[in-house]
C-alpha positions in Angstrom: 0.0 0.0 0.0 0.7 3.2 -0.8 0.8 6.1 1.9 -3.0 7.2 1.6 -3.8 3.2 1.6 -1.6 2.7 4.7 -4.0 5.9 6.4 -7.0 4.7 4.8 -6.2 1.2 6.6 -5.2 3.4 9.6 -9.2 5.0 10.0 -10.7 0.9 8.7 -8.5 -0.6 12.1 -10.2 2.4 13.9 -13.7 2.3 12.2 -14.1 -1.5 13.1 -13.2 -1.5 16.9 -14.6 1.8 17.6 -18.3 0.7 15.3 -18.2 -2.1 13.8 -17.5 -5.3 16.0 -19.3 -8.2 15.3 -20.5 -6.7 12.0 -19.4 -7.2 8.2 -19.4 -3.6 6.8 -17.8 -0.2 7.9 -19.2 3.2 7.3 -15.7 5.2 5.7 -17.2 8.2 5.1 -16.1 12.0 5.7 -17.9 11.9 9.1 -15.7 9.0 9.9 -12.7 10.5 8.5 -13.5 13.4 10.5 -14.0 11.5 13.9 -10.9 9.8 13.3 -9.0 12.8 12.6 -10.5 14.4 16.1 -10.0 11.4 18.3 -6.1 11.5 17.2 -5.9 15.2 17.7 -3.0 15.3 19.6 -1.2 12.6 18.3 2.2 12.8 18.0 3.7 13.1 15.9 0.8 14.5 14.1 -1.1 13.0 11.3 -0.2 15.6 8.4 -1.7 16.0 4.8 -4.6 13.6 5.3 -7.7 15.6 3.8 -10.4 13.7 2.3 -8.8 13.8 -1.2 -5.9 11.9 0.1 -8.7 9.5 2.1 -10.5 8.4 -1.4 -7.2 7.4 -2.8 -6.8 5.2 -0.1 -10.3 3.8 -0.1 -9.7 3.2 -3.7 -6.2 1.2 -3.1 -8.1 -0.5 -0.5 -11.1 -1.6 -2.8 -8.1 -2.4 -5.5 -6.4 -4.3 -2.9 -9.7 -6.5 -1.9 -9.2 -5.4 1.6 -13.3 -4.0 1.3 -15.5 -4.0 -1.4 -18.3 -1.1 -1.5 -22.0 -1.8 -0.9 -25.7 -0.8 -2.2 -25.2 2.5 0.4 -22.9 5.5 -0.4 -20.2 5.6 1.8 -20.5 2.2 3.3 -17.9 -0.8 2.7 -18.2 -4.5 3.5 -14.8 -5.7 5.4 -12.3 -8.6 4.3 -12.0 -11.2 6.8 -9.1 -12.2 5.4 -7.6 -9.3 6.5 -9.4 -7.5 9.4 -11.2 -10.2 11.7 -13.9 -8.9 13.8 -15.3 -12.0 16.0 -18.5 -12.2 12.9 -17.6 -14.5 10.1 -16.4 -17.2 11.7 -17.5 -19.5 14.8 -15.1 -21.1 16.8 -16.5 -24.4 18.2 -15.4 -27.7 20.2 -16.7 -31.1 19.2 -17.2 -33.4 21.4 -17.8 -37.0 20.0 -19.5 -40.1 22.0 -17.8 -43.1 22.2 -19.0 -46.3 21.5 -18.8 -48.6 24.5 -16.5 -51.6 24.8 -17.2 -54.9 26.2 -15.3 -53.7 29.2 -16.9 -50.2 30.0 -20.5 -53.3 30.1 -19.1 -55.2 32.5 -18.1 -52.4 34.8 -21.4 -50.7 34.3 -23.1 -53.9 35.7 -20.4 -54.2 38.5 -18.9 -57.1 36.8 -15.3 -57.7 36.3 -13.6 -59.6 33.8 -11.7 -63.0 34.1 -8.5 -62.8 32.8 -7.1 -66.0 31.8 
């Protein structure tokens, strides 16, 4: 990525924990951009030449990229989960699988032992 793709990643990383956990698109908008740009205020060192112009070049590089992909609504973007996770696309699950039971595990259930000969 270029350096309006690495900010435009910069505001998706922020967009996602700050809005959109647990969901599969993003609003990257202006307002967003603008949020963004007030919660890092006093950053150091500053963020510096990052106006909106510089923000659609990124969004483009990141559409180019297939790091989001742009939906029916203006301004709105569907996430890679490739790329950024966010706890939605995929379920994380334990199996647990019954054994069948062997002549043995019978005759202990009864109270029975076996005869070894």
């Amino acid at each position: 990525l270029t350096s309006p793709g690495i900010k435009a990643f910069n505001v998706l990383c922020w967009a996602v924990q700050v809005g959109a956990l647990a969901k599969d698109e993003v609003a990257l908008d202006s307002f967003t951009l603008d949020e963004f740009l007030a919660a890092h205020e006093g950053r150091k060192p500053p963020l510096k030449n990052f106006s909106l112009a510089t923000f659609k070049r990124g969004l483009a590089e990141l559409e180019t990229a297939k790091l989001i992909a742009k939906t029916l609504r203006k301004g709105r973007y569907f996430i890679n989960p490739s790329f950024v996770f966010n706890g939605d696309r995929v379920a994380f699950s334990t199996v647990i699988e019954r054994q069948e039971p062997t002549y043995q595990d019978a005759l202990e259930a009864r109270g029975q032992q076996r005869l070894e000969v």
